[in-house]
C-alpha positions as CSV (number, residue, x, y, z in Angstrom):
1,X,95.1,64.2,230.2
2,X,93.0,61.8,232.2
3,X,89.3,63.0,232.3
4,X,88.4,63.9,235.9
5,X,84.5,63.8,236.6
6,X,84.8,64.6,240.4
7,X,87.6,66.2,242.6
8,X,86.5,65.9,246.0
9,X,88.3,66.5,249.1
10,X,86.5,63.8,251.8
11,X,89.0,62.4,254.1
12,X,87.3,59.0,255.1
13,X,88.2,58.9,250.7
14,X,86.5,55.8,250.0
15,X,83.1,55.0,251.5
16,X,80.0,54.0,251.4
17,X,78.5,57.5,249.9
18,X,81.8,57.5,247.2
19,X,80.5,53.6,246.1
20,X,76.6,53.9,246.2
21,X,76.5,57.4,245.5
22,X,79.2,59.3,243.6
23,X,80.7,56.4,241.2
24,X,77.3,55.4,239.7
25,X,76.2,59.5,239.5
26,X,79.2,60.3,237.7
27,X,80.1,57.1,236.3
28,X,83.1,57.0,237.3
29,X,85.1,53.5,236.7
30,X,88.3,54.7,238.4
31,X,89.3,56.8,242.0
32,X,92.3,58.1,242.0
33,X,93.7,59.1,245.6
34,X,96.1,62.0,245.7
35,X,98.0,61.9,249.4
36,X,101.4,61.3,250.5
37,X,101.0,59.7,253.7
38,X,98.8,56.6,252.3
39,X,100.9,56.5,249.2
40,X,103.7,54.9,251.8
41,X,100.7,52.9,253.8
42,X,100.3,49.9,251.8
43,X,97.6,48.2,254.4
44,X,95.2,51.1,254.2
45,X,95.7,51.4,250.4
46,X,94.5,47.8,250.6
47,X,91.7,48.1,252.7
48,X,90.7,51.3,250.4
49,X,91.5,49.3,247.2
50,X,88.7,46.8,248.9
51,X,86.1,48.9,249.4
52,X,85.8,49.9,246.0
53,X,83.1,48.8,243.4
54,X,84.6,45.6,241.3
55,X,84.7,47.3,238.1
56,X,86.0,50.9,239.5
57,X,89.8,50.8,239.2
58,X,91.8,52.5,242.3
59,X,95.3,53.9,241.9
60,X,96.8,55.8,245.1
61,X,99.9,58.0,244.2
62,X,101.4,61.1,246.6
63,X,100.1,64.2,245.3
64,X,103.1,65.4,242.8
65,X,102.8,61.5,241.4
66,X,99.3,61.9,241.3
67,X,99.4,65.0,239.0
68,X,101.7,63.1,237.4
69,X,99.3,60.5,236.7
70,X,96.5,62.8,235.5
71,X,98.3,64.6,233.1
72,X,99.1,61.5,230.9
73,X,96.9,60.6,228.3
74,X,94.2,57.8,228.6
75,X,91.3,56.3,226.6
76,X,88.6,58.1,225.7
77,X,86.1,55.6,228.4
78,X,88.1,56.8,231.0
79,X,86.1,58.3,233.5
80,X,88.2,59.0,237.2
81,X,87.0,60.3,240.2
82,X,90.1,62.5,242.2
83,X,90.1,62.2,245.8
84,X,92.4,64.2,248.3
85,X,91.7,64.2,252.6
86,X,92.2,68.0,252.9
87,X,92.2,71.3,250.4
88,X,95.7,71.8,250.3
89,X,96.4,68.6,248.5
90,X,93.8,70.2,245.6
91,X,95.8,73.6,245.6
92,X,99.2,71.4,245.0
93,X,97.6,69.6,242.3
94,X,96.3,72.6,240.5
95,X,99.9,74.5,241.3
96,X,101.1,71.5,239.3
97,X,98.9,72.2,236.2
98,X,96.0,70.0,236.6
99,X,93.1,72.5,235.2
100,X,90.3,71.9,237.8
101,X,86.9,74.3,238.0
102,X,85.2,72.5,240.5
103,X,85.6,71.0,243.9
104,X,83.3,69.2,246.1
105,X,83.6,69.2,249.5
106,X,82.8,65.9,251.4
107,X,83.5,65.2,255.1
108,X,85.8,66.7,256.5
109,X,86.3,65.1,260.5
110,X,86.8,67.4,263.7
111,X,90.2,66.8,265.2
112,X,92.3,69.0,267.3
113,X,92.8,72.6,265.8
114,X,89.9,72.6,263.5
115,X,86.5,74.0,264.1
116,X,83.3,72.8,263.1
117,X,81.8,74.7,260.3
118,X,78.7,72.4,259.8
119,X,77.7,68.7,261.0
120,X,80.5,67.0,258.3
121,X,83.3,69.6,257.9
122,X,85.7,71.2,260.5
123,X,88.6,72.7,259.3
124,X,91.8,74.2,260.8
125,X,92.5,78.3,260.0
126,X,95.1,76.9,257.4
127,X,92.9,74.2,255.7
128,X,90.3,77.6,255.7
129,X,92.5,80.0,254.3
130,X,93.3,77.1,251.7
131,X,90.0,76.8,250.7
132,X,89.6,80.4,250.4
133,X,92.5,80.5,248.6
134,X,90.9,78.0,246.0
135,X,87.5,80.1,245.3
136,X,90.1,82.9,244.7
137,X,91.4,81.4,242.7
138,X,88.2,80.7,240.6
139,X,87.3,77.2,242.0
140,X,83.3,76.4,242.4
141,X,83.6,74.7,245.7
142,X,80.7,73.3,246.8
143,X,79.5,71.5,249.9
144,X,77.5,68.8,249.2
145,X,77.8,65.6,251.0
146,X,75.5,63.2,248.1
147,X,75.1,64.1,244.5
148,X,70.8,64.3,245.2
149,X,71.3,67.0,248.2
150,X,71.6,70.5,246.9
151,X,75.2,71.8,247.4
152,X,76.1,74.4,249.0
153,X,78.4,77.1,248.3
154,X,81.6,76.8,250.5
155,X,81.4,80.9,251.1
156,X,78.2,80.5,252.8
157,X,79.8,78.0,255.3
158,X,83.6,79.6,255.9
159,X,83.1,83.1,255.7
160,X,79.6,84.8,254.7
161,X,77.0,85.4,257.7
């Protein structure tokens, strides 16, 4: 199995904060992008493909060819960072055996039937209850928008006072 340093769900995927921050904190030399819709959209894949760090390798599957992907072996160097847009991509990998414990949540934009939850994440009731479903599921999900800001736990966010 591929060694996974980060999952994150962050639906602007790669940017700036991914390439200054989270590859060089986790060293991380490849991004792996788990989502069905770009996995057909071969201009964005290439825009995304560009805005990656030279030596960081980028492969974009749809989330069952993603778990595909992770669950083969690879070298020992191999260090990938797992990026998804929204939760439920994360559930359908780990429904598809990839053994995740951790999640962090990046940005997550408002758009029409979400509600803001903090300054970077809205989320819709479904994309809630998924995330909810995750912690039940004994995920460590964790807000935290830069590896030197303290994360957050999602509970404290979605559904504690």
């Amino acid at each position: 199995m591929r060694n996974i340093v980060l999952a994150r769900i962050d639906d602007r995927l790669i940017h700036g904060q991914i390439v200054t921050s989270w590859c060089k904190s986790t060293s991380a030399n490849g991004i792996l992008i788990a989502d069905d819709v770009l996995s057909k959209d071969t201009f964005t894949q290439r825009l995304l493909k560009a805005a990656a760090p030279p030596d960081v390798t980028v492969v974009i599957h749809d989330v069952s060819g993603a778990a595909t992907y992770l669950l083969e072996e690879s070298d020992a160097h191999e260090r990938w960072i797992l990026l998804t847009k929204a939760p439920e991509a994360m559930e359908r990998l780990l429904d598809a055996g990839i053994p995740l414990t951790k999640i962090i949540l990046g940005g997550m934009g408002m758009k029409a039937g979400r509600t803001r939850f903090n300054k970077n994440v809205s989320a819709s009731p479904e994309e809630a209850a998924c995330m909810k479903r995750l912690v039940e599921r004994g995920i460590d999900m964790q807000y935290q928008l830069v590896p030197r800001e303290l994360p957050v736990n999602i509970k404290k966010l979605l559904w504690e006072d």
